[in-house]
C-alpha positions in Angstrom: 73.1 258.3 -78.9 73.8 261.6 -80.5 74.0 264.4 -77.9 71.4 263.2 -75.2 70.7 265.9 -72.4 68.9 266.0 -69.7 66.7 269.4 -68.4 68.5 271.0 -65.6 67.1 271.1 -62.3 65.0 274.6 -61.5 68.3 275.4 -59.2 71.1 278.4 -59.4 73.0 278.0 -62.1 76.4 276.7 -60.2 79.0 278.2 -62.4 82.7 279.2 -62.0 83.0 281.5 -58.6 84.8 284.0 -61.0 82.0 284.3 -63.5 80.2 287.3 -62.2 76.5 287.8 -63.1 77.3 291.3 -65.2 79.7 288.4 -67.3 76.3 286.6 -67.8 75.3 289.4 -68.8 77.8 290.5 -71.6 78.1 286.5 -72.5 74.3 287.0 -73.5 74.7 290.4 -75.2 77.3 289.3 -77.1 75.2 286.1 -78.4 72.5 288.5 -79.9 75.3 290.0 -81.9 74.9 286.8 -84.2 71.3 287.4 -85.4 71.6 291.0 -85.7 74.5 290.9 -88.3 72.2 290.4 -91.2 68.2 290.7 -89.8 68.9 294.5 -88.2 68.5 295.6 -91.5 65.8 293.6 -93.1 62.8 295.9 -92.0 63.8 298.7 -94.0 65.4 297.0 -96.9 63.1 298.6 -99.6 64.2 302.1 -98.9 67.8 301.0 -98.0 68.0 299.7 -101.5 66.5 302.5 -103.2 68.7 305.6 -101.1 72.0 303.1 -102.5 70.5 302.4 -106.1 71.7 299.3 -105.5 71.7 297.3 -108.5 71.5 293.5 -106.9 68.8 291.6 -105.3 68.2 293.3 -102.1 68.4 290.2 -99.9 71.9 290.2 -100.6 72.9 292.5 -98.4 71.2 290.5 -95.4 72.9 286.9 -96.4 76.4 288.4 -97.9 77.9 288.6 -93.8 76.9 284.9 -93.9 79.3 283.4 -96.5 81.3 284.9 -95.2 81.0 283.4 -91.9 80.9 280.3 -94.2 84.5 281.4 -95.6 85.6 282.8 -92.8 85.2 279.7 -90.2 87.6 277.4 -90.8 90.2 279.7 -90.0 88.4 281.2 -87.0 88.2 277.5 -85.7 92.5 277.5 -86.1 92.7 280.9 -84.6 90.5 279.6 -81.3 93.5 276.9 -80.8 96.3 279.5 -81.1 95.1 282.7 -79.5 92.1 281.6 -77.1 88.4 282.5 -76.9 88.9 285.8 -75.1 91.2 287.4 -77.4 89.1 286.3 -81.0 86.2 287.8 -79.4 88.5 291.1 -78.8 89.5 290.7 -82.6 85.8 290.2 -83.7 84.0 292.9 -81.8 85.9 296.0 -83.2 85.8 295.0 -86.6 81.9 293.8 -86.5 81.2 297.2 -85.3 83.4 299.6 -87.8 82.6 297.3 -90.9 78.5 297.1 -90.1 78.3 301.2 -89.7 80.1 301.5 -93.1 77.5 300.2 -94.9 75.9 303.8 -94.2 78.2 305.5 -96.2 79.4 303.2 -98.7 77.7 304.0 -102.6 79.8 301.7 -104.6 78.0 298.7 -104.9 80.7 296.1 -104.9 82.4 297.8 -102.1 79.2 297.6 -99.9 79.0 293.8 -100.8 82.4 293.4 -99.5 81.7 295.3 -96.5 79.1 292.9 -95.6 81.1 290.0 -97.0 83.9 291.0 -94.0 81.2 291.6 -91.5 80.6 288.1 -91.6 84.4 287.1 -90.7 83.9 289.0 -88.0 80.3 287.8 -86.9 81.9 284.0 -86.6 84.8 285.2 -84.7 82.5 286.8 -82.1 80.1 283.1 -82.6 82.9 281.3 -82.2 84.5 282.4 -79.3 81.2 283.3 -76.5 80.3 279.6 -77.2 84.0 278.7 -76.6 83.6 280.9 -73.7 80.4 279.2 -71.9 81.8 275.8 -72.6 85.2 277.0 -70.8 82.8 278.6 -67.8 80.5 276.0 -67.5 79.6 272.2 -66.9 76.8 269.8 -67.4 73.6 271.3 -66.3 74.9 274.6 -65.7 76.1 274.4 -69.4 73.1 273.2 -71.0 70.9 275.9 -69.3 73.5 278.6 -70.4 73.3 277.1 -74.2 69.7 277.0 -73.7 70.0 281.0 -72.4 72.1 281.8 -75.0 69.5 280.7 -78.0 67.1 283.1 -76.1 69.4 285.9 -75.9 69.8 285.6 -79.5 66.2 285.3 -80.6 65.8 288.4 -77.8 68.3 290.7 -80.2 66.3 289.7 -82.8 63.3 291.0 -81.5 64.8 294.0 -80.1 67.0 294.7 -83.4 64.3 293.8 -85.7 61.9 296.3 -84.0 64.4 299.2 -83.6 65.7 298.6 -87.2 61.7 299.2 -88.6 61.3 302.1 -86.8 64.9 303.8 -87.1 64.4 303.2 -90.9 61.1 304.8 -91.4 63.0 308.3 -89.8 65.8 308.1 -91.6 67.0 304.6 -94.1 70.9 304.9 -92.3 70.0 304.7 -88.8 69.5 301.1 -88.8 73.7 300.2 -89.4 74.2 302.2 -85.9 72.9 299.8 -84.4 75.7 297.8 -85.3 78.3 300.1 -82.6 76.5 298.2 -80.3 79.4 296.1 -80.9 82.0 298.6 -79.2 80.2 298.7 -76.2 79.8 294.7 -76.3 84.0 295.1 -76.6 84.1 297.0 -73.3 82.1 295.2 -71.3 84.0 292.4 -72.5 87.1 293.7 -71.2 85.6 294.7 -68.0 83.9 292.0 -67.2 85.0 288.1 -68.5 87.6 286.3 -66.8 89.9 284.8 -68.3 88.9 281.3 -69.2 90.8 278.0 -66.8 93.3 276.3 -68.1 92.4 273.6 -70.8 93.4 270.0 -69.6 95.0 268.1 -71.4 93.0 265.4 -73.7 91.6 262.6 -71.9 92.8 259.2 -73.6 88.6 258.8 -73.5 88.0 262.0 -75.4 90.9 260.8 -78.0 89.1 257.5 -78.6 86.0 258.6 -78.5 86.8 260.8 -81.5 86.0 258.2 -84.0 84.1 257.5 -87.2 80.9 257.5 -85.2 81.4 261.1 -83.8 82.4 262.2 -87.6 79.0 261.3 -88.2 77.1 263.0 -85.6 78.9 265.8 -86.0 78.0 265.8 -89.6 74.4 265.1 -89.2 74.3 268.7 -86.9 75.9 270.7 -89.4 73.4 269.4 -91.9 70.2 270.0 -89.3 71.7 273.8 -88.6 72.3 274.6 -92.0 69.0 272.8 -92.9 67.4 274.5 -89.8 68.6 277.8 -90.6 67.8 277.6 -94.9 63.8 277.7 -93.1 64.1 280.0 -90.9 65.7 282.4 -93.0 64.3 282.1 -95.8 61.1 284.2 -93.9 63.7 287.1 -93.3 64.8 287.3 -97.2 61.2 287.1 -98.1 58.7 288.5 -95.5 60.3 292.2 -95.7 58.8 292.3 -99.2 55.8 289.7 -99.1 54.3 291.7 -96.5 54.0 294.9 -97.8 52.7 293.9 -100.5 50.1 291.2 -99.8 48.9 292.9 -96.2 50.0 296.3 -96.8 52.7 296.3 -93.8 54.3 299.5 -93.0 58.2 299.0 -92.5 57.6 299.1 -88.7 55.1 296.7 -88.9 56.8 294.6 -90.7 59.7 294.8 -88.2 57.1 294.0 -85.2 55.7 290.8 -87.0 59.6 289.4 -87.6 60.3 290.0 -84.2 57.6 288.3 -82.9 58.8 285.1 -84.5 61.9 285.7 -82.5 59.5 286.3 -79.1 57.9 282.7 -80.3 61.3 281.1 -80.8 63.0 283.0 -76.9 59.7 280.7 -75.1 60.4 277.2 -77.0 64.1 278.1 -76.5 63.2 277.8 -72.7 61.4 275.1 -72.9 63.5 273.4 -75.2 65.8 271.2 -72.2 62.0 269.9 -70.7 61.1 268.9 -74.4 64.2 266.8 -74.3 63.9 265.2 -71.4 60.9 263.6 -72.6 61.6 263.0 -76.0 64.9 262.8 -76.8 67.2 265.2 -78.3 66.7 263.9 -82.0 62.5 263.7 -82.0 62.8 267.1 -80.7 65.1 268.5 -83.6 62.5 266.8 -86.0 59.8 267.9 -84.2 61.1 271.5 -84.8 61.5 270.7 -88.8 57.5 269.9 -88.6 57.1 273.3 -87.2 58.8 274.7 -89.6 57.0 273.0 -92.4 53.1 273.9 -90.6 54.4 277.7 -90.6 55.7 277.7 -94.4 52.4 275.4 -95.1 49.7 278.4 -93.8 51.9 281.0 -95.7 51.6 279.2 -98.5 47.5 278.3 -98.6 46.6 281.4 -97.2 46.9 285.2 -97.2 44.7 286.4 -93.8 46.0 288.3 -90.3 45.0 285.8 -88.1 46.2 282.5 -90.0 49.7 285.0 -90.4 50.7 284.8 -86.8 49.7 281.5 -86.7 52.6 280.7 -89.4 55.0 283.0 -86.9 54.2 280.7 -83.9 55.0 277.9 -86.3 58.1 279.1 -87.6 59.5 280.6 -84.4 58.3 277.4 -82.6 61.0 275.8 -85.2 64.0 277.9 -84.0 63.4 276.9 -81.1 63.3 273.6 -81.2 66.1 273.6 -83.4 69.2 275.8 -83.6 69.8 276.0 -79.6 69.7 272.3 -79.1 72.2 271.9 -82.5 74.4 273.7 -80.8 74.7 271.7 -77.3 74.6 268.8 -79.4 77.6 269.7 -81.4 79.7 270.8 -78.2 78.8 267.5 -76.9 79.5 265.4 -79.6 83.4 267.7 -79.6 86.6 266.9 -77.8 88.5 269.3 -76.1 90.5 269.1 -79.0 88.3 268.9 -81.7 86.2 272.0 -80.2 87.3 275.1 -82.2 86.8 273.0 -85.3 83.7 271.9 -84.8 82.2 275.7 -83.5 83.5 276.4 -86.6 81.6 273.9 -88.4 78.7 274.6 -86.4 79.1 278.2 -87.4 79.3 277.1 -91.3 76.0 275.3 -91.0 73.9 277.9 -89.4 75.3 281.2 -91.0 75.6 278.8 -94.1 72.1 278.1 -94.2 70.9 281.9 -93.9 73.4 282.1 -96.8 71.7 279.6 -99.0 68.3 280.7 -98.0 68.6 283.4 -100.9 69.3 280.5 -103.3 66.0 279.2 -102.2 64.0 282.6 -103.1 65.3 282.1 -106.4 63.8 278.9 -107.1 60.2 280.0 -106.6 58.6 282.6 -108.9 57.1 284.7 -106.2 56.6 284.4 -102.3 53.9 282.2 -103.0 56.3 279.4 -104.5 58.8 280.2 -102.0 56.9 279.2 -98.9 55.7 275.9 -101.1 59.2 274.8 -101.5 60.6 275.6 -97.9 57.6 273.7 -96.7 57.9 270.3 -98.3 61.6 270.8 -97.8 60.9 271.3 -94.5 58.7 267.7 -94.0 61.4 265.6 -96.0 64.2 267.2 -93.8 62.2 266.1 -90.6 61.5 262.6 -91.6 65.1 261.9 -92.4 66.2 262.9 -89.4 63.9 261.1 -87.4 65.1 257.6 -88.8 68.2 259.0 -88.5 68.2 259.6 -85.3 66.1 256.5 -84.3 69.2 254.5 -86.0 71.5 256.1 -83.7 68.9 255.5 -80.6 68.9 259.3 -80.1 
């Protein structure tokens, strides 16, 4: 079966004895880096936009720092191999913070695109290696509650970031990229506080057979549901910052409370995620998060009141939830010790991918409208492939 988990027992999280709670801490920090690289700024986009004159569509500079993550990944996943998960998340953090504060000060339009483009090189470096890290820390249950934490923490930023960015850009349209030094501080607490990681053992004869054709396959099936997963959730972040606004009038903070409380949605499925599992099966639950998706994109589509909007936010945050966190267990279990930094890497691809091609999607639509039409039948045929998908595999 692809990925099968279990929910972990409502018990302390038995970890490593040298993995202090303030590491917790800074592992979970450093997660919400990953969805602030591109969303921080997505609140104040409008006036961003028009201080630069920039002469693109807008919702490139939210989903530039995604290809490259895209770009960017298959060399991060070498780099893992050769200099170990502590030290790429040393040579992600200072970079993510100097080249995400630039885009402040930077007027030239192509050099701000590159700017973000390098931002995300570093955001998959920093991706890469904290779920390197928690693997390396952690084992069965205490693992799968830790991946489950980690989806939270990153859903948390969001809503944190998201609501801070709003409100920072309607005093002033730069303050938004300092949030990104939060990054520096992320780099000292990781100095201070992670241990280094045990030594890896050697492959298991069992984990060198068991990387055949048949774990190609799963493997490829979870990059395809996290970037699929990901093209729906973000296309909501490329279009909502202008749809709503417009349609309901939204203020730029408002706007930035009402994102962030599809990341509040998608934090309480993330924790309940392991129980869905456990009664379902890892594979109805990812398709059960793509009919989520499709019911939020569904409402936005057919209708245009307050009410029947958060509805759509439950609905699409529901889908996160349901989704990208149990992706990503699912891809360290279907990995080998030696296959791991590749397939983070992959996993990496398909999610920051997926935000990527989300613009593509806005394009296709003439209008909002036509945009959350798409993204919802997308949505349906994505879930019913992978459901006989995964029922083929017995997942």
């Amino acid at each position: 079966m692809i990925g099968q988990i279990k929910a972990p027992r409502l018990v302390e999280i038995c970890r490593m004895k040298n993995v202090s709670d303030y590491a917790i801490f800074t592992l979970m920090l450093v997660s919400s880096l990953t969805i602030m690289v591109g969303t921080v700024i997505a609140p104040s986009l409008t006036g961003i936009v028009q201080h630069l004159e920039f002469g693109y569509d807008p919702s490139w500079l939210i989903t530039l720092p995604s290809l490259g993550v895209v770009l960017f990944a298959p060399f991060v996943g070498k780099m893992l191999n050769r200099t170990g998960a502590l030290k790429l998340l040393y040579f992600g953090l200072l970079p993510y913070g100097i080249l995400g504060v630039m885009g402040a000060f930077i007027t030239n339009d192509y050099l701000l695109m590159l700017d973000r483009f390098l931002l995300g090189g570093a955001t998959v470096a920093v991706q890469v290696s904290i779920t390197s890290l928690i693997v390396g820390y952690f084992e069965n249950e205490a693992r799968i509650k830790m991946i489950a934490w980690q989806g939270m923490a990153i859903e948390l930023g969001g809503v944190v970031f998201l609501s801070l960015g709003g409100v920072l850009g309607e005093w002033n349209w730069q303050s938004p990229f300092y949030i990104y030094l939060l990054a520096i501080i992320c780099l000292v607490l990781a100095l201070r506080t992670l241990p280094e990681q045990r030594e890896k053992e050697s492959v298991s004869s069992e984990e060198v057979h068991g990387d055949t054709k048949q774990s190609s396959f799963k493997v490829t099936v979870i990059f395809f549901g996290a970037l699929s997963a990901m093209v729906l959730f973000f296309v909501g972040f490329v279009t909502l910052p202008l749809y709503l606004p417009r349609v309901f009038d939204f203020s730029e903070s408002t706007t930035g409370y009402f994102m962030a409380f599809i990341s509040v949605v998608a934090i309480l499925t993330a924790s309940q995620m392991p129980k869905a599992v456990s009664k379902m099966g890892d594979g109805n639950t990812v398709s059960m998060g793509f009919l989520f998706f499709m019911l939020g994109y569904m409402v936005l589509y057919f209708f245009t009141s307050v009410p029947l909007l958060v509805l759509s936010a439950i609905f699409i945050g529901s889908g996160f939830g349901f989704t990208i966190p149990l992706l990503n267990h699912m891809m360290i279990e279907a990995s080998s010790s030696k296959s791991m930094g590749k397939n983070l890497g992959l996993y990496s691809m398909g999610v920051f991918g997926g935000q990527f091609a989300s613009t593509f999607i806005s394009l296709l639509g003439k209008g909002e409208n036509s945009v959350f039409g798409i993204a919802f039948m997308l949505a349906l045929v994505i879930s019913v492939v992978l459901y006989f998908i995964f029922k083929k595999n017995k997942a």
